[in-house]
N, CA, C and O of each residue as an XYZ file, in Angstrom:
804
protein
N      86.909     57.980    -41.980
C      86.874     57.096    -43.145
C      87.461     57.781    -44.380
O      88.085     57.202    -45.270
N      87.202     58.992    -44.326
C      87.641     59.778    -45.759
C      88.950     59.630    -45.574
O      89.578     59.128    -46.507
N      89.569     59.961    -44.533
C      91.294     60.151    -44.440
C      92.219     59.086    -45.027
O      93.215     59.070    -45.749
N      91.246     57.978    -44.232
C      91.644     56.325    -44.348
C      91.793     56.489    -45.959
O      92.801     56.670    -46.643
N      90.752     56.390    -46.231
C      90.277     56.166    -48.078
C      91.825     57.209    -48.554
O      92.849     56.776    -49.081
N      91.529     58.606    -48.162
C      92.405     58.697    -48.865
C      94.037     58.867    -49.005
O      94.611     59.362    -49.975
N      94.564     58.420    -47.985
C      95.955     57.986    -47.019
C      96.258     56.521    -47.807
O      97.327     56.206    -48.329
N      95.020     55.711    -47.749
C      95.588     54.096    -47.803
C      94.710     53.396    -49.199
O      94.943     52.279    -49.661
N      93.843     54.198    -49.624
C      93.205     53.472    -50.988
C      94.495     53.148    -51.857
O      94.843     51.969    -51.918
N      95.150     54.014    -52.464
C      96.499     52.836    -52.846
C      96.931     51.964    -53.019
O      96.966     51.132    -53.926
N      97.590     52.192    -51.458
C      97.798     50.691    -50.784
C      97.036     49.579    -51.214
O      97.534     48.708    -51.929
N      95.718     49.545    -50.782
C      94.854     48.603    -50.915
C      94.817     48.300    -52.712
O      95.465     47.369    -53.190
N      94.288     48.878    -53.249
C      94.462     49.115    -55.324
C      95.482     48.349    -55.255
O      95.171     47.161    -55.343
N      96.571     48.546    -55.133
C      97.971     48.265    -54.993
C      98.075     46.928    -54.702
O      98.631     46.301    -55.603
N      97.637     46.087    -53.485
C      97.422     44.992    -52.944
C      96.886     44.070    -54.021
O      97.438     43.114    -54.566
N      95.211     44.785    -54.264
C      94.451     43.913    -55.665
C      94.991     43.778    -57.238
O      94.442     43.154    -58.146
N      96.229     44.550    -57.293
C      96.768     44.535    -58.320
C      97.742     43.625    -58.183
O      97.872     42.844    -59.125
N      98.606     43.491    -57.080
C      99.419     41.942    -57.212
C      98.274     40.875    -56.830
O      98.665     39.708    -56.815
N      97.341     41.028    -56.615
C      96.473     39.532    -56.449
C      96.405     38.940    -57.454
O      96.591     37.750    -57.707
N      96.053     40.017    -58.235
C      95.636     39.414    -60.194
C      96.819     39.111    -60.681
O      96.956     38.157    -61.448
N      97.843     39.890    -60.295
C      99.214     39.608    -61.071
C      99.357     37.648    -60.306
O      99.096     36.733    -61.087
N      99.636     37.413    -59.303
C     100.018     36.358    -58.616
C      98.654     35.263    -59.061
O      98.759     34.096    -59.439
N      97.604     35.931    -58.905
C      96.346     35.276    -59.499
C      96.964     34.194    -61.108
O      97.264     33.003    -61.195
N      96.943     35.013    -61.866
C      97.343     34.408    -63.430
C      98.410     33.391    -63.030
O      98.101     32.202    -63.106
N      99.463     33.680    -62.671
C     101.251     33.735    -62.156
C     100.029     31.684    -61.746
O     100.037     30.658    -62.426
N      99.334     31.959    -60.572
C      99.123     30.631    -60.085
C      98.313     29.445    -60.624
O      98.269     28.249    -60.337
N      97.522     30.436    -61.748
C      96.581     29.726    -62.753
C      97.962     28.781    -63.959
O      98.282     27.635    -64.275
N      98.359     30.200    -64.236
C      99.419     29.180    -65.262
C      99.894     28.336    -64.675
O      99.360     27.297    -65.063
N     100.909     28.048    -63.628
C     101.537     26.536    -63.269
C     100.343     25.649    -62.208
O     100.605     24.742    -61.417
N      99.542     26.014    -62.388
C      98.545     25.169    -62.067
C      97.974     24.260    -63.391
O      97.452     23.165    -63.180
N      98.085     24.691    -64.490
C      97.318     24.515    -66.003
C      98.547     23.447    -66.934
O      98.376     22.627    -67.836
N      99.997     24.007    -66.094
C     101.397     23.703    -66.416
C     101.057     22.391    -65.917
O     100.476     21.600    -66.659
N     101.411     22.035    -64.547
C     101.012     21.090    -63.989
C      99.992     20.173    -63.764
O     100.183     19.158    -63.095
N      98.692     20.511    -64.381
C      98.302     19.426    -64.509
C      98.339     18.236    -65.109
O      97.757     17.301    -64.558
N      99.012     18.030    -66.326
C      99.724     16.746    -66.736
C     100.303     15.846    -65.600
O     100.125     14.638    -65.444
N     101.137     16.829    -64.742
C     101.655     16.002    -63.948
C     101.564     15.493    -62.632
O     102.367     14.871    -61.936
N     100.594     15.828    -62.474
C      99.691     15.558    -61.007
C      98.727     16.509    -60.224
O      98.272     17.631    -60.443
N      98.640     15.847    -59.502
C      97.330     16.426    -58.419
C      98.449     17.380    -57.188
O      98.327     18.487    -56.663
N      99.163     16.655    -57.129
C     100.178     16.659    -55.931
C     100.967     18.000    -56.795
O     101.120     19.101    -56.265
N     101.293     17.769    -57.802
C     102.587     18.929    -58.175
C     101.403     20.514    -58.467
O     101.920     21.630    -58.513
N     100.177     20.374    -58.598
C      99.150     21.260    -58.710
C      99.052     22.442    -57.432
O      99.109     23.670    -57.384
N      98.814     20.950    -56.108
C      98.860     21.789    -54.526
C     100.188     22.261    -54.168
O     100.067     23.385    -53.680
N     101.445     21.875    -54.201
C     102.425     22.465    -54.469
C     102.642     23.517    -55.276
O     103.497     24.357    -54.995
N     102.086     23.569    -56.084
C     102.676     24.678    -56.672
C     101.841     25.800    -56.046
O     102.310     26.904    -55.769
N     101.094     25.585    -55.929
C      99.331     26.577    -55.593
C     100.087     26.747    -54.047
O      99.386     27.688    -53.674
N     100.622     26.608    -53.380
C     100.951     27.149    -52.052
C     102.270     27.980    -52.382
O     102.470     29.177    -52.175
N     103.092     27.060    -52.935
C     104.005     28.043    -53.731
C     103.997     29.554    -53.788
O     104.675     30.421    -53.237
N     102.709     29.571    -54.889
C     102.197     30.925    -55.302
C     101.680     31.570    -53.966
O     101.902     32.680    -53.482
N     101.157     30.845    -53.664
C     100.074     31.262    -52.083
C     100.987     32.052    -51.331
O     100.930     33.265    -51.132
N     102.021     31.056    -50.847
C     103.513     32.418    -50.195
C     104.078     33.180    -50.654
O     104.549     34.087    -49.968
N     104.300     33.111    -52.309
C     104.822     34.511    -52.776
C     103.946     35.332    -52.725
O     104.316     36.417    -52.276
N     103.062     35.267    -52.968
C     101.545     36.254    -52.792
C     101.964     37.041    -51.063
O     102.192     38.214    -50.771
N     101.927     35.946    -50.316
C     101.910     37.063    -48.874
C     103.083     37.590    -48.588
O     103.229     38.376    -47.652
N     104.025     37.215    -49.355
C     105.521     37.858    -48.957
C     105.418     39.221    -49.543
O     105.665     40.240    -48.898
N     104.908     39.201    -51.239
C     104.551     40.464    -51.587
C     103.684     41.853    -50.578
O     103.898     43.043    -50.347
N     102.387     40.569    -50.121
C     101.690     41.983    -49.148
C     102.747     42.242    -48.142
O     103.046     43.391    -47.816
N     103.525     40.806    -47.462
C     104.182     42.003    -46.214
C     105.009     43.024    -46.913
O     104.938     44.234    -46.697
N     105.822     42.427    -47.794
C     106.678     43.801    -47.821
C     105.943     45.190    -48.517
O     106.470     46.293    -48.659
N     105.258     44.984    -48.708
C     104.403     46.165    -49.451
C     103.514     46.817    -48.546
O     103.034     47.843    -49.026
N     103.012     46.447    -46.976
C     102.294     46.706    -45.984
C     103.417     47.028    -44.584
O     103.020     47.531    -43.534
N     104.634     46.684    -44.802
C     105.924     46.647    -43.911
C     106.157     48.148    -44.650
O     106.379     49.131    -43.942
N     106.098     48.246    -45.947
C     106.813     49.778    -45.882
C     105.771     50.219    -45.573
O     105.942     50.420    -44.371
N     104.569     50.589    -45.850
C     103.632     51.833    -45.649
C     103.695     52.222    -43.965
O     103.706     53.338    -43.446
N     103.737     50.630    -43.216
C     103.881     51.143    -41.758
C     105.066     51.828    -41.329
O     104.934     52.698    -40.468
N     106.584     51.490    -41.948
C     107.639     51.816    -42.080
C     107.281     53.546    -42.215
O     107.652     54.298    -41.313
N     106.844     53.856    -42.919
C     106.844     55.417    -43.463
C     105.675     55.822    -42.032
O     105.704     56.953    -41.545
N     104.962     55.026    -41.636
C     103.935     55.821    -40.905
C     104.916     55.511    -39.350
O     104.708     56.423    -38.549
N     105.213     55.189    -39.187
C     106.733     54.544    -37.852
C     107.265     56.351    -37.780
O     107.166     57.154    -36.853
N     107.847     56.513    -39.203
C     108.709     58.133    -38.841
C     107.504     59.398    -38.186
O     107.648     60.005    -37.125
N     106.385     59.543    -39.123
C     105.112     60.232    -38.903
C     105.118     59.928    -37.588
O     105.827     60.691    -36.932
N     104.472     58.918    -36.859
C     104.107     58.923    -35.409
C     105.349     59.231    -34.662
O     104.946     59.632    -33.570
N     106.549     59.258    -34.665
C     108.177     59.530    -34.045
C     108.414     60.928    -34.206
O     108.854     61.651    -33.313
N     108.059     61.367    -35.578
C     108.474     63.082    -35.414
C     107.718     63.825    -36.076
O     107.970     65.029    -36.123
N     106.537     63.256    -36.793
C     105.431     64.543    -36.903
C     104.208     64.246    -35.579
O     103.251     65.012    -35.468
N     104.364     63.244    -34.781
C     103.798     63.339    -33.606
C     102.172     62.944    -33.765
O     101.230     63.193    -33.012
N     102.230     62.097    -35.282
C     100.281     61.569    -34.962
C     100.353     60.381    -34.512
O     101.264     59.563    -34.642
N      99.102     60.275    -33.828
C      98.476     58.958    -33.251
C      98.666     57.603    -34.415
O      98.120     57.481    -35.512
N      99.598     56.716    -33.754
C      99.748     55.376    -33.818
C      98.335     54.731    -33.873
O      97.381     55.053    -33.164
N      98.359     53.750    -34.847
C      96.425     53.194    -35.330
C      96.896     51.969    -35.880
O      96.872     51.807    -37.101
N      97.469     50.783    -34.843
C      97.526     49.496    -35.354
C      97.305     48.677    -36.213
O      97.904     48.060    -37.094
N      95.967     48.820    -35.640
C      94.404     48.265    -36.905
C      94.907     48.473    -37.890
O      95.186     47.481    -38.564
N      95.233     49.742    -38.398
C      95.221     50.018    -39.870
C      95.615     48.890    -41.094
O      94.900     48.842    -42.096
N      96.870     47.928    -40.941
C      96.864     46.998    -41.546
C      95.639     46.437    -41.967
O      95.146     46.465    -43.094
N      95.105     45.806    -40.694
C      93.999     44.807    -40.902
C      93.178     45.819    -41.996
O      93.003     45.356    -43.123
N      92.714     47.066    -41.727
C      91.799     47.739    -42.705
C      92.687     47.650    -43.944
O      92.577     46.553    -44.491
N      93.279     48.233    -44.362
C      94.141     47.670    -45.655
C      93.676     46.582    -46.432
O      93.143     46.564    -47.541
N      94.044     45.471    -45.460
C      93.881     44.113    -45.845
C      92.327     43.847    -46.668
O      92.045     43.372    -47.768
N      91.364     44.511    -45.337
C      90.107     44.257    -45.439
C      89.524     44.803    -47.113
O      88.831     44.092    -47.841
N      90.082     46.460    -47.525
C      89.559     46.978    -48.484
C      90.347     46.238    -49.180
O      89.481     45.443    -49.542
N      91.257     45.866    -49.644
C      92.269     44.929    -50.899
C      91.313     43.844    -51.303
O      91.022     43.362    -52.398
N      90.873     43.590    -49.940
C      89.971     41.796    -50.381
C      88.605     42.207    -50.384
O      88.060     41.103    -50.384
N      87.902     42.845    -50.386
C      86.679     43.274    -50.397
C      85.776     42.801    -51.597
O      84.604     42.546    -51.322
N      86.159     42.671    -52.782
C      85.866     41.842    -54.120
C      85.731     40.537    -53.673
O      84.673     39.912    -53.606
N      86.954     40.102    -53.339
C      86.816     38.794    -52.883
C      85.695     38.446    -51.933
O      84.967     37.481    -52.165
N      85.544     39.188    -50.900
C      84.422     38.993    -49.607
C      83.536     38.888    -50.288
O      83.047     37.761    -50.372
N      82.972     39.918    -51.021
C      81.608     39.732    -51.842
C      81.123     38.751    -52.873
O      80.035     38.323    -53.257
N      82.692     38.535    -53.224
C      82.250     37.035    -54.038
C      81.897     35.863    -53.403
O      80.990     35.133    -53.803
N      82.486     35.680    -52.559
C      82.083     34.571    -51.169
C      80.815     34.869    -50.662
O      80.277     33.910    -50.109
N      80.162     35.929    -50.684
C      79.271     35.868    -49.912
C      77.856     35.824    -51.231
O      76.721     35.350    -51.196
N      78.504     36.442    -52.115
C      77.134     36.051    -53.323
C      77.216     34.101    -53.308
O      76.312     33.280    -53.145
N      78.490     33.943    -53.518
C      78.484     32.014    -53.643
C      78.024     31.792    -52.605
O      77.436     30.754    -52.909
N      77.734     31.984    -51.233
C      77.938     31.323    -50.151
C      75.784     31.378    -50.493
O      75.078     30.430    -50.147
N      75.331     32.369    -51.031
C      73.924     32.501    -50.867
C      72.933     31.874    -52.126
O      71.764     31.486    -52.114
N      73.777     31.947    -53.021
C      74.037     30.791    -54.511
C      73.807     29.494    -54.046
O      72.821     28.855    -54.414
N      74.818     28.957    -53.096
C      75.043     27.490    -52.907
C      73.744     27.138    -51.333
O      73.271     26.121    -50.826
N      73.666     28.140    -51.162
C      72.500     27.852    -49.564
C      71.180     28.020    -50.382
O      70.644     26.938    -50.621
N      70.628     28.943    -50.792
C      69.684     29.755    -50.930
C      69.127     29.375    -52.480
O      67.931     29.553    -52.710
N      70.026     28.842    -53.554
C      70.098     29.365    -55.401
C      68.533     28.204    -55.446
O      67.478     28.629    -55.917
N      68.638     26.998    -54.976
C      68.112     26.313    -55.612
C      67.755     25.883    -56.893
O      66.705     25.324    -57.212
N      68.757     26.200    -57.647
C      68.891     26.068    -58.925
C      68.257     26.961    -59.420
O      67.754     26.678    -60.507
N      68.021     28.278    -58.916
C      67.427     29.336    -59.927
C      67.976     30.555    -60.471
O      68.424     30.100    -61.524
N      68.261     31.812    -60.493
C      68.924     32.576    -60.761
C      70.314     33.002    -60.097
O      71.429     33.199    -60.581
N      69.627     33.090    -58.327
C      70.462     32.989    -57.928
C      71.985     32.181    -57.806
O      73.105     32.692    -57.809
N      71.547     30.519    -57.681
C      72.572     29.786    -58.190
C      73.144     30.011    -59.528
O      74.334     29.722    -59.397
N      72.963     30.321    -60.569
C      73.276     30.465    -61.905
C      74.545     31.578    -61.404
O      75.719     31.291    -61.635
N      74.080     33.157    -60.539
C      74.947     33.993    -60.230
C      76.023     33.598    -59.436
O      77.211     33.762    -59.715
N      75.512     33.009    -58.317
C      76.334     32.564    -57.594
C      77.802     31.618    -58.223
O      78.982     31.827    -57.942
N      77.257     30.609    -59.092
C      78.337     29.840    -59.908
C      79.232     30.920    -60.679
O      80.447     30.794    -60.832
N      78.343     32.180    -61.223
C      79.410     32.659    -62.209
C      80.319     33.448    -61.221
O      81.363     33.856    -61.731
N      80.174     33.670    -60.233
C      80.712     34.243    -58.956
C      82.101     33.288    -59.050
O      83.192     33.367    -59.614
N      81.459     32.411    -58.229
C      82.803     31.103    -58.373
C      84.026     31.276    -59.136
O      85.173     31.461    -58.727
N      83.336     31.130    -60.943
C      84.116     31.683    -61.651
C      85.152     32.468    -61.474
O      86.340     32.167    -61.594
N      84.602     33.668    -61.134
C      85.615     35.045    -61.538
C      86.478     34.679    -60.418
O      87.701     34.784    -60.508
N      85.518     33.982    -58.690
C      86.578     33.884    -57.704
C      87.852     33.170    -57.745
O      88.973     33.578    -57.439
N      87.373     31.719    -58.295
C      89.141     31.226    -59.232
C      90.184     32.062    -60.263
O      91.367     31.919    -60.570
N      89.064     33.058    -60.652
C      90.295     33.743    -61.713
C      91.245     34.595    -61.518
O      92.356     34.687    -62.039
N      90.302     35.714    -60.084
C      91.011     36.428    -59.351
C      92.184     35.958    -58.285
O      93.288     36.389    -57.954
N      91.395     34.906    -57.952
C      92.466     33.959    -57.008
C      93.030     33.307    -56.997
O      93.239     32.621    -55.997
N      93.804     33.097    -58.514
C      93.874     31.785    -58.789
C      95.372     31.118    -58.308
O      95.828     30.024    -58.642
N      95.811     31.854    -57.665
C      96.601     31.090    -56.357
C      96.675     29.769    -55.715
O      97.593     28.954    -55.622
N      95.040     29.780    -55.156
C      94.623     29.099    -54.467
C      94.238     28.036    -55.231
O      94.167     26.979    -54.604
N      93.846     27.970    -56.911
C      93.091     27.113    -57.464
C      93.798     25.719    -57.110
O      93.006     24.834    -56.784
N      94.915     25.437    -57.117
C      95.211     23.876    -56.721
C      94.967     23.572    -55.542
O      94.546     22.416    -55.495
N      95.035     24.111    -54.432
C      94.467     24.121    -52.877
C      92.894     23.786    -52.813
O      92.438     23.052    -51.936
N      92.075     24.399    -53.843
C      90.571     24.290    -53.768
C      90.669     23.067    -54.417
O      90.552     22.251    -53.504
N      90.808     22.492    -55.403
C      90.989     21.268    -55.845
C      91.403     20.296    -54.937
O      91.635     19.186    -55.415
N      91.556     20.459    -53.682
C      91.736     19.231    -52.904
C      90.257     18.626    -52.637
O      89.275     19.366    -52.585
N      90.187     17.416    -52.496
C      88.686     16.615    -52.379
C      88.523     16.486    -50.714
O      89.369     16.040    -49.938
N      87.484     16.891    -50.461
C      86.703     16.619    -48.743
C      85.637     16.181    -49.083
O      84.770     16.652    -49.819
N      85.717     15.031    -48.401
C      83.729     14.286    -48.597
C      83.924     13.631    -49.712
O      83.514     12.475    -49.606
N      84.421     13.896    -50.842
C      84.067     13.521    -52.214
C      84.084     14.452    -52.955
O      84.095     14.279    -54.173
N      84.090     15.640    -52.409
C      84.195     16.573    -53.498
C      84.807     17.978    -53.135
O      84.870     18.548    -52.045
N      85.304     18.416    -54.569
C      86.672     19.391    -54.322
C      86.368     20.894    -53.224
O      85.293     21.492    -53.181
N      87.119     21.110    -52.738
C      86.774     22.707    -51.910
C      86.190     23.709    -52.501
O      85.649     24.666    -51.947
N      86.284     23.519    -53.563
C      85.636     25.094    -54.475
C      84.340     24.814    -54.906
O      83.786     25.635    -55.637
N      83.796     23.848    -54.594
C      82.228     23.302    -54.625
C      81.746     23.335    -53.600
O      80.666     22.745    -53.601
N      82.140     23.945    -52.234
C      81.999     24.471    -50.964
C      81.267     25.766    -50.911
O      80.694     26.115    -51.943
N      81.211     26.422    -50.008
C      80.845     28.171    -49.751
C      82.509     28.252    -48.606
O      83.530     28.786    -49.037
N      82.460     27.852    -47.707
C      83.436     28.130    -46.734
C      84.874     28.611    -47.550
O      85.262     29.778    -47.495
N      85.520     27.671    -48.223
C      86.690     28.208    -49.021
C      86.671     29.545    -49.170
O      87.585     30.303    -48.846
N      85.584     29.862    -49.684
C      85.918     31.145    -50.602
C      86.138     32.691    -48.973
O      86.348     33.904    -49.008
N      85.959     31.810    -47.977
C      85.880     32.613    -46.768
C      87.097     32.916    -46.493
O      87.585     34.045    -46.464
N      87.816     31.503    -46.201
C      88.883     31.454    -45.777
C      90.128     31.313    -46.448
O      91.114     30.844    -45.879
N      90.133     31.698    -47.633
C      91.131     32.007    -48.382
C      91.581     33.533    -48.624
O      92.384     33.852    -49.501
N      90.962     34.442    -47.734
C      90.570     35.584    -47.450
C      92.057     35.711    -46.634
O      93.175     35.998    -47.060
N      91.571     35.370    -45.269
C      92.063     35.475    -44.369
C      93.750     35.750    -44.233
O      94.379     36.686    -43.738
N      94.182     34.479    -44.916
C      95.869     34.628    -44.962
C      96.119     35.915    -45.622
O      96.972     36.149    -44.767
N      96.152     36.858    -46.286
C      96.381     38.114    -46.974
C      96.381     39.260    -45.908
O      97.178     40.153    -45.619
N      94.336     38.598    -45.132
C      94.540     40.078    -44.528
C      95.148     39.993    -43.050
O      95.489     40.968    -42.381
N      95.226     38.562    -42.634
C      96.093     38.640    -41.650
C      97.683     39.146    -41.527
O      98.335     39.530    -40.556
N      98.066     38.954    -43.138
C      99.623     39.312    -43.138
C      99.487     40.759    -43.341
O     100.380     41.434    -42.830
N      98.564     41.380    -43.973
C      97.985     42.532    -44.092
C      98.680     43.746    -42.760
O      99.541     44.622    -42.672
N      97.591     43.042    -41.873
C      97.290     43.403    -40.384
C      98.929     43.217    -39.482
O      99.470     44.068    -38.775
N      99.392     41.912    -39.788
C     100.740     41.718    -39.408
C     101.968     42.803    -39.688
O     102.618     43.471    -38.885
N     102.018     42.742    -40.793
C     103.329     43.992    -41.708
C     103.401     45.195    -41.349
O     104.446     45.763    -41.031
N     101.883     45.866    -41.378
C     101.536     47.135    -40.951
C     101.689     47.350    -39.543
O     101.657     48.504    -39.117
N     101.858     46.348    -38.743
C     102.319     46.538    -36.821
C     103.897     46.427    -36.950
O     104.814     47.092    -36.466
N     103.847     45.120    -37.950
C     105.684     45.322    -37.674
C     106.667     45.984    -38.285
O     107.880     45.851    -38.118
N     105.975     46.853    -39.149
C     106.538     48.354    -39.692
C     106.681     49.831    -39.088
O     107.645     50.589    -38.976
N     105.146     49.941    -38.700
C     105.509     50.778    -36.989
C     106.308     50.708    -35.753
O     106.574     51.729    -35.120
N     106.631     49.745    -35.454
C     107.257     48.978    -34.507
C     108.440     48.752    -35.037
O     109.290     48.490    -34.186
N     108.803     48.756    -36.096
C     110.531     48.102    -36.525
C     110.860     47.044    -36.667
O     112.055     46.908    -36.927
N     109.985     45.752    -36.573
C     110.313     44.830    -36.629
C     110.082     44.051    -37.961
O     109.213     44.199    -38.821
N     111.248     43.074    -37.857
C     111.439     42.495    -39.096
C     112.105     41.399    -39.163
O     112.457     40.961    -38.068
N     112.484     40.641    -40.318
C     112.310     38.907    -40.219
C     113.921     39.299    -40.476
O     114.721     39.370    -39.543
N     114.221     39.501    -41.638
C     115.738     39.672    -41.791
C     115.895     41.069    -42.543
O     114.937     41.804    -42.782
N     117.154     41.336    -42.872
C     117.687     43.396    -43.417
C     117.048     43.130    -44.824
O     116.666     44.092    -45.490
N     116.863     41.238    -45.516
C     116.082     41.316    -46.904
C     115.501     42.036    -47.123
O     115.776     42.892    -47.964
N     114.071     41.976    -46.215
C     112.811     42.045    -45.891
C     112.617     43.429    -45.381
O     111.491     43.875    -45.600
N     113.309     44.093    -44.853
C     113.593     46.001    -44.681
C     113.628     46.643    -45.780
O     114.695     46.472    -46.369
N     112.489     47.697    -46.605
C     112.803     48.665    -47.564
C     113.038     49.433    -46.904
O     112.780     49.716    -45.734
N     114.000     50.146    -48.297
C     114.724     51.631    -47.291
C     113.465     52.897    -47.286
O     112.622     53.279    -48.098
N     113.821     53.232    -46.073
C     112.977     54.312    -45.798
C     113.440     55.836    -45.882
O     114.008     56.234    -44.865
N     113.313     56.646    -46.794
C     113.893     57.707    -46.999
C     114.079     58.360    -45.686
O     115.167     58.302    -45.113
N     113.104     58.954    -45.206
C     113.071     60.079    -44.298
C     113.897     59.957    -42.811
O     114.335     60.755    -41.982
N     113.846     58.443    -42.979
C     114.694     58.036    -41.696
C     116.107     57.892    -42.099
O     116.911     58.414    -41.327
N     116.617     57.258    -43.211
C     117.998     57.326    -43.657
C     118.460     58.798    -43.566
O     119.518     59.161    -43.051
N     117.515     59.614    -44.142
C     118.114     61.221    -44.258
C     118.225     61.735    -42.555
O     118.993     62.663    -42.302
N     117.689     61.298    -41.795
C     117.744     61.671    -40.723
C     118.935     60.718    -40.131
O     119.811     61.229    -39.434
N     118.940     59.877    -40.309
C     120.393     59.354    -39.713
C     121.538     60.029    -40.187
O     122.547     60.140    -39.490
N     121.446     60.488    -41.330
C     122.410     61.009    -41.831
C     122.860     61.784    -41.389
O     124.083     61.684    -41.291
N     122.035     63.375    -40.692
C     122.016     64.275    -40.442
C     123.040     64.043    -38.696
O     124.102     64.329    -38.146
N     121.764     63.340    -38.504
C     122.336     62.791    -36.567
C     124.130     62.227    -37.253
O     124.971     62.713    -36.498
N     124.627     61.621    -38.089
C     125.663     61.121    -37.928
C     126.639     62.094    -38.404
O     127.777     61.824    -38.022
N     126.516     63.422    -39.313
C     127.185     64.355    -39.948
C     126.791     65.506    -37.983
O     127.826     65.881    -37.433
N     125.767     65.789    -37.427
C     126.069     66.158    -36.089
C     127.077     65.580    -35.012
O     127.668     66.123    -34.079
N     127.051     64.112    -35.544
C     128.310     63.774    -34.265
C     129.441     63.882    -34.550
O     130.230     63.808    -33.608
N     129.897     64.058    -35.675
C     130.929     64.096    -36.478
C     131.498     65.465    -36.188
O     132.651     65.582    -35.774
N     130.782     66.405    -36.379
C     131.032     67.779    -35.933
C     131.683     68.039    -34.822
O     132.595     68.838    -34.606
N     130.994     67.100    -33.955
C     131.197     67.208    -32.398
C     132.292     66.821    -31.863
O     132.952     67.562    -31.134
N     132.678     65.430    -32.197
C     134.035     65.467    -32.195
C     134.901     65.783    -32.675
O     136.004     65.522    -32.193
């Protein structure tokens, strides 16, 4: 755990710092848009929602990228998972906010707890506010963010792409050369291999 913490805390910091950035980014044209609909609100809020995960892959695509050369020629053990853990510590604020609301909205009965639980809510739209036009959709009669479940599964897409980037950075794989940051240690090593063949012939 210590290694993890201190190899990939970063990363993760790193992760919660574009949340808030993309967070605001989805609050404003959510706030933009409401004049003009309900509809141009959820649009936009998914909008944000995919720039948000394009950011984690490529930001979870390099770290595996750099750990790809490590397991190839400093020879450590390959650790898949690791994404998903990434993912998991980035959203960990979030988890806990879901789970104070989720015990708020079961449990509060209108007493302290609920009082916490709501201000929970709060901060969870502010941090997330990505999602805020998505939670604003109505089920039953009433909007998603007056739920407990939302705040679960709005989790998920981050740390699944999380978990995703970090395999297909070890592995090499990738959507298009966009979506590839350059990786020092391997460019310098191509280099080397291509100034050796050069020699050779």
């Amino acid at each position: 755990m210590n290694e993890f913490m201190k190899k990939y805390s970063y990363s993760s910091v790193k992760l919660f710092v574009t949340q808030m950035a993309i967070s605001l980014f989805g609050l404003v044209l959510a706030i933009a848009c409401a004049a003009i609909g309900k509809t141009a609100q959820i649009v936009v809020s998914a909008f944000a929602v995919l720039f948000y995960l394009f950011l984690i892959y490529t930001a979870i695509w390099e770290v595996g990228s750099k750990d790809k050369f490590g397991i190839e020629y400093e020879k450590f053990e390959a650790k898949p998972l690791t994404g998903l853990y990434i993912g998991l510590l980035a959203n960990s604020i979030n988890l806990v906010l879901a789970l104070v609301i989720t015990l708020g909205l079961s449990f509060g009965d209108g007493g302290i707890l609920s009082t916490v639980g709501a201000l929970c809510g709060s901060v969870a739209i502010f941090i997330e506010g990505m999602y805020s036009g998505l939670l604003s959709i109505h089920v039953g009669g009433a909007p998603l963010n007056s739920f407990w479940y939302p705040y679960f599964l709005i989790t998920i897409p981050a740390i699944a792409t999380s978990a995703y980037a970090y395999y297909a950075g070890i592995k090499g794989i990738h959507f298009t050369k966009i979506m590839v940051p350059e990786n020092p240690e391997e460019a310098e090593i191509r280099k080397e291999k291509k100034k050796a063949r050069n020699k050779e012939e």
